[in-house]
N, C-alpha and C positions, 0 to 999 in steps of 0.2 A: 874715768878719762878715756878707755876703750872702748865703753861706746858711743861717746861724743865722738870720738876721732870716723869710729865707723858708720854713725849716722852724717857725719860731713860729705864719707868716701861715698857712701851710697846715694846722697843727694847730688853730687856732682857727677857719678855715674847715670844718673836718671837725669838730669838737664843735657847732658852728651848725647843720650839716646834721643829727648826731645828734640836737639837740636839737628840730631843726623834724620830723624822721620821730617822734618820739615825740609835737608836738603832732598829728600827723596822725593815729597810734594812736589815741592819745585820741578824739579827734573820732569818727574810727570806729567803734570799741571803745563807745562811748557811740549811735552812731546805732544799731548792731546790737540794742543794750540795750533802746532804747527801737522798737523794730521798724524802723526807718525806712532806707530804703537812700541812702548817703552819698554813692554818684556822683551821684543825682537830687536833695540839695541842694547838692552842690558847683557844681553845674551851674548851679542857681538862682543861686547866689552870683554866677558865673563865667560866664556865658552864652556869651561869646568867646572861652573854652579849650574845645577839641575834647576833653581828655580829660587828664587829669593820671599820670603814671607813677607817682610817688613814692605819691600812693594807692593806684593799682593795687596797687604793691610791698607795703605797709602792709596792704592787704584781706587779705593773704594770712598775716597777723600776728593778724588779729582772732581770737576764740573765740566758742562759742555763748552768749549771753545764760545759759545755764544754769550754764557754767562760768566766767563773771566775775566779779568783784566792782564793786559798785554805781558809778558816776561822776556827784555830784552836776552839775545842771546850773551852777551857779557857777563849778563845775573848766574844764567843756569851755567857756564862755566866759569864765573869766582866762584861760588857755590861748591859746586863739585871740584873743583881746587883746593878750595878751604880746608875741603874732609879727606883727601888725598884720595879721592876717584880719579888718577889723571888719564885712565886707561877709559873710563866711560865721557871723561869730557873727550879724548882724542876721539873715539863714536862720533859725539854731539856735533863736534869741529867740523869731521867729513860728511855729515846732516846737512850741515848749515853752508859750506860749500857746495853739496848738490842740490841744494834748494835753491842758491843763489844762481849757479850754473843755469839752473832752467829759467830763471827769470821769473823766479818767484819772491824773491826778495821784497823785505818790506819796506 
């Protein structure tokens, strides 16, 4: 019965991490989009992590803006809401109003 119970805990610990690498795609997948490089606002966000792995990992998932399909900004902030990033969505918020400010808006 122990290790039914820990093979449960450890499959739903491994669908959480799949689910949290795909909000980190997103994010990135979406920063590439809109030109903006995703380690200098992670950073913004995050000032006291030296440097995140799991993005790293994820950068390497991204495609060119040319070859993506669109990710409204509502997506990449329920997303990062969902996983309680609200410190890297408030980044994304002031992204997307200085994008907007300049009249880049889509």
């Amino acid at each position: 019965m122990d290790e039914n119970r820990k093979s449960i805990e450890d499959g739903i610990v491994e669908s959480y991490r799949q689910d949290e690498d795909m909000m980190i795609l997103v994010f990135a997948q979406w920063c590439v989009n809109e030109g903006l490089n995703p380690e200098e606002l992670y950073m913004q966000a995050y000032p006291e992590q030296q440097s995140n792995e799991r993005l790293q990992r994820v950068l390497e998932l991204t495609v060119p803006k040319e070859e993506a399909g669109p990710i409204p900004d509502d997506t990449v902030l329920g997303v990062l809401s969902l996983f309680g990033n609200e410190d890297l969505a408030f980044v994304v918020s002031e992204a997307i109003s200085n994008r907007n400010a300049t009249g880049k808006s889509r």
